[in-house]
N, C-alpha and C positions, 0 to 999 in steps of 0.2 A: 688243614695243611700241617707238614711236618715244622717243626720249631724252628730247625735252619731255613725252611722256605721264609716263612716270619720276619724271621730276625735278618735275613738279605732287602725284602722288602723294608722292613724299617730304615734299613741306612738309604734304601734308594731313595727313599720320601725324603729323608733328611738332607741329603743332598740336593734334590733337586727343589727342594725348597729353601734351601740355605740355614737349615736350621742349626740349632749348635749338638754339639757330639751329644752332650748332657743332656737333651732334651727328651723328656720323653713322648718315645711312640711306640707303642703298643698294637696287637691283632686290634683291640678295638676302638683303636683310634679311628675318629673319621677323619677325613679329609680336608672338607671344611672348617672342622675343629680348628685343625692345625694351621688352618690360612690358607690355604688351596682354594683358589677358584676355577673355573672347568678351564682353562687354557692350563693350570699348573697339571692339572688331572689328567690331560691329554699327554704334557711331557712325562711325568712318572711312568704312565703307562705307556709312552715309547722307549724309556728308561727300561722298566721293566720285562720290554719285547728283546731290548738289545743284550742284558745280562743276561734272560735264560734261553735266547733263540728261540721265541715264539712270534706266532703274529694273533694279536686278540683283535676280533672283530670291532669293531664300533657299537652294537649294541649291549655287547659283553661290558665295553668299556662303560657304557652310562649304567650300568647296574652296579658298578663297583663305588661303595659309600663309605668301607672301612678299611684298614690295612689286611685285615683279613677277610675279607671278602678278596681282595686285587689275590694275596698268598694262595686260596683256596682254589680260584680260576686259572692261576699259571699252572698250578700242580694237574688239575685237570688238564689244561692243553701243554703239557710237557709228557704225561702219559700216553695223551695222544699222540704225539710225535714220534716217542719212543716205541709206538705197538709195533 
């Protein structure tokens, strides 16, 4: 995924987890790491639907374990959208 996809997902995770500006999140951050349990994973990833105008499946959704994994699958279903 391109860097700006990355680093939009970082702030969403941080947001919706309440975490502080300072904190680091990185492509390989997981989820869990960070304190996400599958209810916070769910909202990020409607977070994530509502900022780039996608809709990810539900199974898409339980594959996703890092911040770049979530980056790498929006970029994929926003190509799609765009074809």
């Amino acid at each position: 995924a391109k860097p700006e996809t990355v680093d939009k997902v970082c702030s969403i995770v941080r947001k919706q987890l309440a975490l502080p500006e300072d904190s680091s999140v990185t492509g390989e951050s997981k989820f869990a790491a960070l304190g996400a349990d599958s209810l916070d994973t769910v909202e990020i990833v409607m977070g994530l639907e509502e900022e780039f105008g996608i809709s990810v499946e539900e199974e898409s959704a339980q594959s996703i374990v890092t911040v770049q994994d979530a980056a790498d699958l929006i970029e994929k279903l926003v190509e799609k959208k765009d074809a």
